[in-house]
C-alpha positions in Angstrom: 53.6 105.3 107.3 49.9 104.7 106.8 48.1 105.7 103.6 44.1 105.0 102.9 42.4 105.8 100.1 38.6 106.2 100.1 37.7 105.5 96.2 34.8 104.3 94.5 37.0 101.7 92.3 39.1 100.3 94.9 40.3 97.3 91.7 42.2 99.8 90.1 45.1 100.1 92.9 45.8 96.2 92.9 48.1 96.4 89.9 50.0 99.9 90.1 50.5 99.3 94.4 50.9 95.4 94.1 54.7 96.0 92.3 58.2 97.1 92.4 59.4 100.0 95.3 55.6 100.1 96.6 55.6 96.4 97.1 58.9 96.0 98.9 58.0 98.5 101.1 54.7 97.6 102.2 56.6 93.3 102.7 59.3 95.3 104.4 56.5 96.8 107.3 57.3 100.3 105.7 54.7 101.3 104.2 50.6 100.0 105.3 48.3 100.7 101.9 44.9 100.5 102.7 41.6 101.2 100.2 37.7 102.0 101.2 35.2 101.8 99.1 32.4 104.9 99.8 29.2 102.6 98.4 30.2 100.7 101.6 28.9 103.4 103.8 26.1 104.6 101.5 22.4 103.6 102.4 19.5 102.1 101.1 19.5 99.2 98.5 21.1 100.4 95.8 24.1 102.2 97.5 24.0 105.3 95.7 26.7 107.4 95.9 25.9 110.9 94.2 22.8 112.8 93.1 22.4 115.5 90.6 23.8 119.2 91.9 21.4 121.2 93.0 20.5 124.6 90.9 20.7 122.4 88.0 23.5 121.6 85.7 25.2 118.1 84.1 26.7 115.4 85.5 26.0 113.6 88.9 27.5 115.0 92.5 29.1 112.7 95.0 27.0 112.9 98.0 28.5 114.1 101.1 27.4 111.1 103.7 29.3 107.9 102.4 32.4 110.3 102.1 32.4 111.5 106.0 31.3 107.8 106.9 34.3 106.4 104.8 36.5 108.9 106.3 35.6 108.7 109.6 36.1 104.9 110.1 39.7 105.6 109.0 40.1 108.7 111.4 38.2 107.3 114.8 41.4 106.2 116.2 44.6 108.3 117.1 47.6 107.8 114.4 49.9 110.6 114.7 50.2 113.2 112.6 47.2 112.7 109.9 46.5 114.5 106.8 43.1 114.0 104.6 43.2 115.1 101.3 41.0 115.4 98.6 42.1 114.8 95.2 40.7 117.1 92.5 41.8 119.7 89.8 40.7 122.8 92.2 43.1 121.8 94.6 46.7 122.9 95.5 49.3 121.7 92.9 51.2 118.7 93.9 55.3 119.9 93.3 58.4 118.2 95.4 58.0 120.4 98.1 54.7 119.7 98.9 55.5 115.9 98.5 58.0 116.3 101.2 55.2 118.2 103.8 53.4 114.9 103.2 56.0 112.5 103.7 56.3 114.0 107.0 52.9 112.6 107.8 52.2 109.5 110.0 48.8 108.8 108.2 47.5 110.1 105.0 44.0 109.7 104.0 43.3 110.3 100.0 39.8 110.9 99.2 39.0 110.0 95.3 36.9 112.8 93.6 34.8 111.3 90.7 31.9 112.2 88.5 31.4 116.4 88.3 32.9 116.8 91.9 32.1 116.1 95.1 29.8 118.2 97.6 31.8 121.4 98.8 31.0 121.0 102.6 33.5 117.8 101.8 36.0 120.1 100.9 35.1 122.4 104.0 34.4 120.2 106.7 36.2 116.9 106.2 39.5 117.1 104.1 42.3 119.3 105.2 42.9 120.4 101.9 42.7 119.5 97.8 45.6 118.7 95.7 45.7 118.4 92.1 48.6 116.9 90.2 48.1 119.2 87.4 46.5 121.7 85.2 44.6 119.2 83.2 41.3 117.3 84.1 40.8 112.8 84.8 38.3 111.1 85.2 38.6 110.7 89.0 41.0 111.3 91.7 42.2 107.2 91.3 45.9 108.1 89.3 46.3 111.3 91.6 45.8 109.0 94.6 48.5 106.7 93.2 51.2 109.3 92.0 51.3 110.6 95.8 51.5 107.4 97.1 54.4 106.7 94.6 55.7 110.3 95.5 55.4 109.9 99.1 56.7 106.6 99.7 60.4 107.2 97.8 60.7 109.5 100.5 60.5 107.3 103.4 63.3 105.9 105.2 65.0 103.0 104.0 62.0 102.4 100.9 64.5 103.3 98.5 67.6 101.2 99.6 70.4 104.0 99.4 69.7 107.3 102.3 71.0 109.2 99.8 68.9 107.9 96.4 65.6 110.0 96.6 68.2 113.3 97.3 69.2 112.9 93.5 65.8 113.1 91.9 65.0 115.5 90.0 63.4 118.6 91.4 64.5 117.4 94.7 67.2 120.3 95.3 64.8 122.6 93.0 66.5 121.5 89.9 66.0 118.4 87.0 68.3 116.0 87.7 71.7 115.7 85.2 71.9 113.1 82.6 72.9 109.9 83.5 74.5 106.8 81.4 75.8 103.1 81.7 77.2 100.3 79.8 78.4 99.6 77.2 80.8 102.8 77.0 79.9 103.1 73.8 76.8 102.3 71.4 75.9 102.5 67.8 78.6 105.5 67.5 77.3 107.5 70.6 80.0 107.6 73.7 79.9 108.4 77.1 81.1 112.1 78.2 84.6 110.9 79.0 85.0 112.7 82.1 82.4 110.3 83.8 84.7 107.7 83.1 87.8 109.8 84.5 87.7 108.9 87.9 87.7 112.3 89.2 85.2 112.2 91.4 85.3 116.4 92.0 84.9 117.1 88.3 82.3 114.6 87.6 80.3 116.2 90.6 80.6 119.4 88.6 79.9 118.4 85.2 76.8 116.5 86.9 75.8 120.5 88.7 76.3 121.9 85.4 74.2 119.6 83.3 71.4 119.4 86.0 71.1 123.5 85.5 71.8 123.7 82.1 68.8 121.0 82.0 66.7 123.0 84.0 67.6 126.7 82.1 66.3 124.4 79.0 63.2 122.6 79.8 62.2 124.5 83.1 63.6 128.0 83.7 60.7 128.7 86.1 62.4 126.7 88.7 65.7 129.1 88.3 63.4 131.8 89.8 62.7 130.0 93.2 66.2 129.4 94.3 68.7 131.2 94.9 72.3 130.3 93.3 74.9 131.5 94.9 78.9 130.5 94.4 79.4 127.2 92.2 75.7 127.4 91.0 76.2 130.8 90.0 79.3 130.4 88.3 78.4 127.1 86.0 75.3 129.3 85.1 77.5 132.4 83.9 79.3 129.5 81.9 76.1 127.8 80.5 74.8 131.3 79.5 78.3 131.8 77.8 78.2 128.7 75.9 74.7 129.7 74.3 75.6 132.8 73.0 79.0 132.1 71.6 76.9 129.0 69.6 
C-alpha cells in the first residue's frame, strides 16, 4: 500500500513513522510513506498558503490552489484503488470499520487541515471525503494523518507478523478486547486467573469471550447495540448480567 500525506509540517512524521510496526513495514516493501508539503506548490515569493475567509471572521483559510496542486502531483498517475481524504473535525468519524474500508485501498492520500479550515470547494471538488478521529478539536490534521496510517497499516498483510494478530484487537469483532497477562504468574500478591494457566484451550477461549463483553457492557455498552449476539455471546451476557445483580 501507498499512503501520501500533503501537510504543511512534513518534520513532524519523521519520528512517529520512522519506528516500530511502521518502520518494518515500509524496510519490508509493505508499506510506501510519502509526505508533500503544500507551500511547495504555492506561488509568488513568499509561498503563502491561506488568506483570511471571506465575509469576515478570525483566523486565516488555507487556500484552495497549493492543496489541488499538491494533490494532483500525487494523483496524475494510475494506482489502483485511491482514496483522498481530508482530515478535519467536520468529517466522518474514524471507527474499526471504517479503518478496514481504507485498508482496502491501494493508495491513500491524506490531506492535513490546519489553521480555521481549509476552503470548502477542497472538501467538494478534491477530497473524496473528511474524517475526523474524534469529537474534540487539534491543531491540524498532522496526528489524524498518523493515527490512520498506524490504523491502516496493522491491517495489511503480513505488517503484523501473525495473520491472525490484528483479528484480536479490540473493536475489531465490534467488542474491546479481554484482558490479557504474562510473567511472572504472580506479582506483589496479584495472580493470574488460573484458568489461563489451565491448559484448556476451550475454556480459556470462553473466559477470554466473556471478559471481552463484560469489558465492553462496562466501558462501551454502545457497541452492544450494533451487533447482534446470538448463541455463546448471548449466553455469557445473560451470565455477566447475572453476576452484577446478585453483587
Amino acid at each position: 500500500m501507498r499512503i501520501d500525506i500533503v501537510s504543511l509540517f512534513p518534520e513532524m512524521f519523521d519520528g512517529p513513522l520512522g519506528h516500530s510496526i511502521i518502520k518494518r513495514a515500509c524496510d519490508a516493501g509493505l508499506l510506501s510513506i510519502g509526505v508533500v508539503n503544500p507551500r511547495d506548490f504555492a506561488e509568488g515569493k513568499h509561498r503563502i498558503v491561506d488568506d483570511t475567509p471571506f465575509g469576515g471572521g478570525s483566523g486565516m483559510v488555507m487556500k484552495p490552489d497549493p492543496l489541488f496542486l499538491a494533490v494532483e502531483s500525487l494523483t496524475g498517475e494510475p494506482a489502483g484503488r485511491r482514496r483522498v481524504i481530508l482530515l478535519c473535525p467536520g468529517g466522518n468519524r474514524l471507527d474499526q470499520a471504517k479503518v478496514r474500508e481504507l485498508a482496502g485501498y491501494d493508495h491513500l492520500v491524506l490531506v492535513c487541515g490546519h489553521y480555521e479550515g481549509v476552503d470548502e470547494r477542497v472538501k467538494e471538488h478534491l477530497v473524496d471525503e473528511a474524517v475526523s478521529i474524534g469529537d474534540y478539536v487539534l491543531t491540524g490534521g498532522e496526528l489524524p494523518a498518523m493515527v490512520v496510517t498506524d490504523a491502516v497499516a496493522r491491517l495489511i498483510p503480513g505488517v503484523l507478523g501473525a495473520a491472525d494478530a490484528a483479528e484480536h484487537d479490540s473493536f475489531a469483532a465490534g467488542l474491546l478486547e479481554y484482558p490479557q497477562y504474562t510473567r511472572p504468574r504472580e506479582f506483589r500478591g496479584w495472580e493470574v486467573p488460573e484458568i489461563l494457566v489451565s491448559g484448556d484451550h476451550a475454556k480459556i477461549a470462553r473466559w477470554r469471550r466473556k471478559e471481552s463483553l463484560r469489558r465492553t457492557l462496562a466501558v462501551r455498552p454502545d457497541l452492544l447495540d450494533k451487533i447482534e449476539l446470538e448463541g455463546l455471546d448471548a449466553v455469557l451476557l445473560r451470565e455477566i448480567l447475572a453476576e452484577r445483580e446478585g453483587g
